[in-house]
ROBARO-870044 format. One record per residue (C-alpha): residue number from 1; residue in three letters; x, y, z. Coordinates in steps of 0.25 Angstrom, whole numbers, m for minus. Layout:
ROBARO-870044
{n=NUM | res=ala | px=X | py=Y | pz=Z} $
...
//
This chain:
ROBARO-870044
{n=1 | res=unk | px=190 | py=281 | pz=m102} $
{n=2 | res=unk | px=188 | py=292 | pz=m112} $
{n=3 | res=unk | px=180 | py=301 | pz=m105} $
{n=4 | res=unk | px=192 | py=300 | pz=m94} $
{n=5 | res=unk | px=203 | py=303 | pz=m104} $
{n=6 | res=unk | px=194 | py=314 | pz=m110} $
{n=7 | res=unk | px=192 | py=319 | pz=m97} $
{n=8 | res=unk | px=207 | py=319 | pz=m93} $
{n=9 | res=unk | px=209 | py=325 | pz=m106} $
{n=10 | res=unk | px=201 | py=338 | pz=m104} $
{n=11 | res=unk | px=204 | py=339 | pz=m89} $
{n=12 | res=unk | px=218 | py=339 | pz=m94} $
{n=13 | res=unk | px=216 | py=349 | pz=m105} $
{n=14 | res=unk | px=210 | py=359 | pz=m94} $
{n=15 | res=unk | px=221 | py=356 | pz=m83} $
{n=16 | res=unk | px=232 | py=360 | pz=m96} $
{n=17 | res=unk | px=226 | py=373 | pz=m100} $
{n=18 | res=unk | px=224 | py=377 | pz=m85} $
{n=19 | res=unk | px=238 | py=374 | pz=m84} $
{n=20 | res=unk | px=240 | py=381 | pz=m97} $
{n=21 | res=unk | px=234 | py=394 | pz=m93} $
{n=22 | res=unk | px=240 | py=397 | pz=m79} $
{n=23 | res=unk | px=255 | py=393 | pz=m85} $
{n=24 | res=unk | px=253 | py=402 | pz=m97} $
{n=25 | res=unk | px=246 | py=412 | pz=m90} $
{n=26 | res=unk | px=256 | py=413 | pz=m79} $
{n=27 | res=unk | px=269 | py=414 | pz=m87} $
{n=28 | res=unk | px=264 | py=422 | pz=m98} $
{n=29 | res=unk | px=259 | py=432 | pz=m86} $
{n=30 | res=unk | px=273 | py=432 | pz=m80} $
{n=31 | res=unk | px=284 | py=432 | pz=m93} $
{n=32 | res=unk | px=274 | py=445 | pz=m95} $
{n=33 | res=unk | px=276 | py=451 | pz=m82} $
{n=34 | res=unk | px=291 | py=448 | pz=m81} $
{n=35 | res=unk | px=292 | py=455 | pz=m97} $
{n=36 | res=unk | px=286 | py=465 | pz=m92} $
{n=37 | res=unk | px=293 | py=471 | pz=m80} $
{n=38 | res=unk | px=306 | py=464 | pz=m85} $
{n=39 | res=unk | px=306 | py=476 | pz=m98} $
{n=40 | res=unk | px=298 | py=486 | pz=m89} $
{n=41 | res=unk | px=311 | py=486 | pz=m81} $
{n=42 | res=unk | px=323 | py=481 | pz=m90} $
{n=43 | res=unk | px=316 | py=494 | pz=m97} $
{n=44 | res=unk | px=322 | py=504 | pz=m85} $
{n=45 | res=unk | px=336 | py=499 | pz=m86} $
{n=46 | res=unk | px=341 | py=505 | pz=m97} $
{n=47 | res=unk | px=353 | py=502 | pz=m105} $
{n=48 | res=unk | px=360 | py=498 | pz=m90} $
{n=49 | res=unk | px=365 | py=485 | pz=m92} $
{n=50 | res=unk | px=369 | py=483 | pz=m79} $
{n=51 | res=unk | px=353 | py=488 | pz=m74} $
{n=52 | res=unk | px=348 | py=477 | pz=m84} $
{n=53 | res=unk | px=357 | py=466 | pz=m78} $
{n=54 | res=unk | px=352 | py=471 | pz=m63} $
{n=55 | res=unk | px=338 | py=476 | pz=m66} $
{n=56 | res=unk | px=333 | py=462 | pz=m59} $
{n=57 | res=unk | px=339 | py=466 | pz=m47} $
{n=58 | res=unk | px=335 | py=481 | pz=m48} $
{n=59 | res=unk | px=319 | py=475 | pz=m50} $
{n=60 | res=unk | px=321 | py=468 | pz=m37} $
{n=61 | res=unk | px=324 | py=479 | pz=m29} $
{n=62 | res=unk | px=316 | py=490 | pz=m36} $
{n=63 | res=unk | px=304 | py=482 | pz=m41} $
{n=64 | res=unk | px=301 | py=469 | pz=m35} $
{n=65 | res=unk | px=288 | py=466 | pz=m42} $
{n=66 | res=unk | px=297 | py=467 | pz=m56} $
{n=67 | res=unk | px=307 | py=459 | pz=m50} $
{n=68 | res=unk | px=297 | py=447 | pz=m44} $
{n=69 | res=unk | px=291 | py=446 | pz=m59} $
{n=70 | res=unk | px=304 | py=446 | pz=m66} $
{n=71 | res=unk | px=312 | py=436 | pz=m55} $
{n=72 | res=unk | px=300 | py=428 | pz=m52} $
{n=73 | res=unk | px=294 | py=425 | pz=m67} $
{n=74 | res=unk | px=299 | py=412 | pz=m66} $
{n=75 | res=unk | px=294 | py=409 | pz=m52} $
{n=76 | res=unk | px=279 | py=414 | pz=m58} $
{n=77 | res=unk | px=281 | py=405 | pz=m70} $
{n=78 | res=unk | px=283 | py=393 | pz=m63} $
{n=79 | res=unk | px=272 | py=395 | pz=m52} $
{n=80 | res=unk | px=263 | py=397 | pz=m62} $
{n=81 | res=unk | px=267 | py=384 | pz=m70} $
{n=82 | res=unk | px=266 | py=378 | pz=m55} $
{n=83 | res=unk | px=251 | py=384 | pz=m53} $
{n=84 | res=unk | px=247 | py=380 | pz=m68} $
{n=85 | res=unk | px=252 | py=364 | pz=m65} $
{n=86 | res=unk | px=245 | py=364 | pz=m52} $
{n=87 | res=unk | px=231 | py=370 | pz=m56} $
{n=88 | res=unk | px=231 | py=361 | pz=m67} $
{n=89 | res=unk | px=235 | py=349 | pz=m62} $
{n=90 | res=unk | px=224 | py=352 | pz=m50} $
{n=91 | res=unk | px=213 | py=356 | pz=m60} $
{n=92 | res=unk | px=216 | py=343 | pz=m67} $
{n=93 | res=unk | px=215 | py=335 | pz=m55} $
{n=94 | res=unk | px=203 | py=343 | pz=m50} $
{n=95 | res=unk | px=196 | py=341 | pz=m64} $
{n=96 | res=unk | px=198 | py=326 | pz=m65} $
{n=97 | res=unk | px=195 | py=322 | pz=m50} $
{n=98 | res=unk | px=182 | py=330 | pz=m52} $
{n=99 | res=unk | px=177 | py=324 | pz=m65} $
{n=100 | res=unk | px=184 | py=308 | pz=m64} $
{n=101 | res=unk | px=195 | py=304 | pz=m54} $
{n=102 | res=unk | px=185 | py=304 | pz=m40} $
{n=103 | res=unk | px=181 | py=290 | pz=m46} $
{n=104 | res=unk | px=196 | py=285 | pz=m48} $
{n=105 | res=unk | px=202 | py=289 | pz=m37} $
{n=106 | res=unk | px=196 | py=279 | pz=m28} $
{n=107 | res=unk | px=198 | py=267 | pz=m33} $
{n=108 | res=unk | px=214 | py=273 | pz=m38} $
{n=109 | res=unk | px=217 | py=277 | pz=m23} $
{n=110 | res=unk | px=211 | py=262 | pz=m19} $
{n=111 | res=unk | px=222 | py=257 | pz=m29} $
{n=112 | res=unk | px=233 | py=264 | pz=m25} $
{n=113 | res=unk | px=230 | py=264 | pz=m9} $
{n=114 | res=unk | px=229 | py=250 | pz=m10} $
{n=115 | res=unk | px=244 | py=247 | pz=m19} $
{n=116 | res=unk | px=249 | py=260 | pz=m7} $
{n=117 | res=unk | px=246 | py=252 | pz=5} $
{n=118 | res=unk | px=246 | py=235 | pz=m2} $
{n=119 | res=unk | px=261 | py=235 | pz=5} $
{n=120 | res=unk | px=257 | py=242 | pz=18} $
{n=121 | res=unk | px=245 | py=233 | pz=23} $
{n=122 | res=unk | px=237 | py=245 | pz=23} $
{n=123 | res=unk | px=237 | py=259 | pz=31} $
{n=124 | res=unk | px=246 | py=253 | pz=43} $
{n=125 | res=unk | px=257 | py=250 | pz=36} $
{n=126 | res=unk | px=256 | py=265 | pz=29} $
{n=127 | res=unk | px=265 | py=275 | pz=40} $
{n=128 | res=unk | px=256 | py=289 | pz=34} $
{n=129 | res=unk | px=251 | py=297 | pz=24} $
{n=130 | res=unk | px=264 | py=301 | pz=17} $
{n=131 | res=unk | px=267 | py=287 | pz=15} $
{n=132 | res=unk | px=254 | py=283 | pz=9} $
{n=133 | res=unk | px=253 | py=295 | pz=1} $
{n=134 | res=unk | px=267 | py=292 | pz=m5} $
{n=135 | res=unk | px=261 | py=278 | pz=m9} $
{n=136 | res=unk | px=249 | py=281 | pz=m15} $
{n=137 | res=unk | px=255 | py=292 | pz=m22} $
{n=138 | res=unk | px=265 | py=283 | pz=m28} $
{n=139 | res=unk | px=254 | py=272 | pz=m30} $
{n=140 | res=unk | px=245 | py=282 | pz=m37} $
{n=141 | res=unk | px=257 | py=286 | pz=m46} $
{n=142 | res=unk | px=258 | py=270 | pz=m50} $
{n=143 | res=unk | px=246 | py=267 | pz=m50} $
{n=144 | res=unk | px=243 | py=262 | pz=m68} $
{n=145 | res=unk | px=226 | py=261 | pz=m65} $
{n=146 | res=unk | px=223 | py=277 | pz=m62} $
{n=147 | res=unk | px=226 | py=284 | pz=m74} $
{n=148 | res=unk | px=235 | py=297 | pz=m74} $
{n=149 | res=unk | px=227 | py=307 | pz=m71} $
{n=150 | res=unk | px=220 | py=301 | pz=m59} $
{n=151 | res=unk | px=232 | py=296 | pz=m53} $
{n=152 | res=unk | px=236 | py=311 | pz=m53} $
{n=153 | res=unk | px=221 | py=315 | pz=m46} $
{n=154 | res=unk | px=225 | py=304 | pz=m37} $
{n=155 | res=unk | px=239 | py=308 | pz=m34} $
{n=156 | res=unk | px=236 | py=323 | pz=m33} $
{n=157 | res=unk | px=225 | py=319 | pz=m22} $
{n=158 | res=unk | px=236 | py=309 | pz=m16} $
{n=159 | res=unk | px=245 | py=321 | pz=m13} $
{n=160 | res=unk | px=236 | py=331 | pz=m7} $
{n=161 | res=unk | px=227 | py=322 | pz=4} $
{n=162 | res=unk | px=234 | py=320 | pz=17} $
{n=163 | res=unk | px=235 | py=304 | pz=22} $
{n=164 | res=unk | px=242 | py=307 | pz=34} $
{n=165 | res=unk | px=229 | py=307 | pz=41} $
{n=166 | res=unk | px=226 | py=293 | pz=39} $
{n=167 | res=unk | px=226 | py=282 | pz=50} $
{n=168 | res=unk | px=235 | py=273 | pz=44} $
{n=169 | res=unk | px=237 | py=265 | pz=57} $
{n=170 | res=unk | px=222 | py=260 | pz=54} $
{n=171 | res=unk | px=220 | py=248 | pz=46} $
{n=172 | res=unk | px=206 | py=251 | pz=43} $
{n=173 | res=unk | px=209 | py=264 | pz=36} $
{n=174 | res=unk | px=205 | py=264 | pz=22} $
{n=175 | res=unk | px=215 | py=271 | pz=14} $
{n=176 | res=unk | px=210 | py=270 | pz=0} $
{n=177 | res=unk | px=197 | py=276 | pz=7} $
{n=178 | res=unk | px=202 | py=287 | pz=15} $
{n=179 | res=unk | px=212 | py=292 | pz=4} $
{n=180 | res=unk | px=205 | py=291 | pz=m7} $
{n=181 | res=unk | px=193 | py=300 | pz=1} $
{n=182 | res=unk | px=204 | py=309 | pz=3} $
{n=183 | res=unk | px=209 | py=311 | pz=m11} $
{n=184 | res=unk | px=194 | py=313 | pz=m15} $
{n=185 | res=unk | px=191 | py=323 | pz=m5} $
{n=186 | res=unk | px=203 | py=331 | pz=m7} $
{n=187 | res=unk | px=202 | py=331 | pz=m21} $
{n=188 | res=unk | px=187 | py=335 | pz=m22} $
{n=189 | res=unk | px=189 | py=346 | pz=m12} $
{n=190 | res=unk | px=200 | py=350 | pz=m22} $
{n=191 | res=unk | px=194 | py=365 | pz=m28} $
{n=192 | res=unk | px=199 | py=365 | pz=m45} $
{n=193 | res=unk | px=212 | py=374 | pz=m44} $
{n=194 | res=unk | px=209 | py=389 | pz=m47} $
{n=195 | res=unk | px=217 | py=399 | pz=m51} $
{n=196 | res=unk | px=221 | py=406 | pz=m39} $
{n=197 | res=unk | px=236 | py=404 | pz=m38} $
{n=198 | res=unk | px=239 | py=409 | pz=m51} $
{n=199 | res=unk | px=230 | py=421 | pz=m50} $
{n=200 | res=unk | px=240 | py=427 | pz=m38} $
{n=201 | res=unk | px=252 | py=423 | pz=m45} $
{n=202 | res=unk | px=247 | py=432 | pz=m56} $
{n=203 | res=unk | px=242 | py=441 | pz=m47} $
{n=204 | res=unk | px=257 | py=439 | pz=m40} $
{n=205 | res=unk | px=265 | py=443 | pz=m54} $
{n=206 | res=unk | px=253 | py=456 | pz=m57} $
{n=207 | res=unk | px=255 | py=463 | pz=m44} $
{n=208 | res=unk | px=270 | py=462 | pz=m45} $
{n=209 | res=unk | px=270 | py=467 | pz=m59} $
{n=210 | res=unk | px=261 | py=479 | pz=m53} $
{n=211 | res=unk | px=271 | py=481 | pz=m42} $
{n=212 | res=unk | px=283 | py=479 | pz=m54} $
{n=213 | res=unk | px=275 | py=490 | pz=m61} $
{n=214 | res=unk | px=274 | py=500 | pz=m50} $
{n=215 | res=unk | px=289 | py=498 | pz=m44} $
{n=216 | res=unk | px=292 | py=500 | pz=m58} $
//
């Protein structure tokens, strides 16, 4: 028990300052973009008020790349709040299903396939996919034996496989077999999150504030 709550605890630590670094990066990146060009061109107004209340509008038409970074600062903050909560989140998952929760999820899909269906007798009684996904999901959020963080794995998992293609009208299906087979393999199969995304919304923001700087 304490090795798993040591273990929680350090994956945990690691999915924070991951979230940590992209979120901080990324706004910092952008409040000093949108600093920049916004005294580079408040600079060329002057003393015109009526420039200064309009200049937005000039940017738009004279200098798009000025414009993007200014009107879309907000936009580029958010995405990269979105990216940081998703890598995180997915490297937390990745990192506890590759070093404990393969041996859980067994025996906690069994549970709540079994409480999904006790009311159903079984798959014929289950009309598709959609339906039993909805139940597990809900089963797996009730579920008090799995702990927290393994219901998460479990639910993340639950969301991405596909349980339309299952033979419902077959009584001898196994559905705690084939589903928990599918969670595992798509999971495994699931590369630790990379960087990519944010790398081209950076990259996104640098060349617009080349083109900001050339149109100047």
């Amino acid at each position: 028990m304490k090795e798993d709550i040591k273990l929680y605890a350090r994956i945990s630590g690691k999915s924070f300052f991951r979230w940590l670094f992209i979120a901080v990066s990324g706004i910092a990146l952008t409040i000093v973009l949108f600093l920049v060009v916004l005294f580079q061109n408040i600079s060329t107004t002057g003393e015109d008020e009526r420039k200064k209340t309009v200049f937005i509008i000039d940017l738009a038409m004279d200098n798009t790349g000025a414009f993007l970074l200014l009107a879309g600062a907000p936009i580029f903050i958010l995405l990269y709040i979105i990216l940081a909560n998703k890598i995180a989140i997915h490297h937390m998952i990745f990192q506890i299903w590759k070093n404990k929760a393969v041996h859980y999820v067994e025996p906690a899909v069994k549970n709540i396939v079994e409480r999904a269906t006790s009311q159903h007798n079984g798959t014929k009684k289950v009309a598709d996919g959609a339906m039993l996904k909805a139940r597990l999901l809900q089963e797996n959020r009730q579920d008090k034996r799995t702990s927290p963080i393994n219901k998460r794995v479990i639910g993340y998992g639950l969301k991405k496989i596909r349980l339309d293609d299952i033979d419902f009208a077959n009584e001898k299906v196994s559905l705690t077999t084939i589903i928990s087979d599918k969670l595992k393999a798509y999971i495994s199969a699931t590369a630790e999150p990379g960087y990519l995304l944010v790398w081209l919304l950076a990259g996104f923001q640098l060349i617009l504030f080349a083109c900001s700087r050339y149109f100047s």
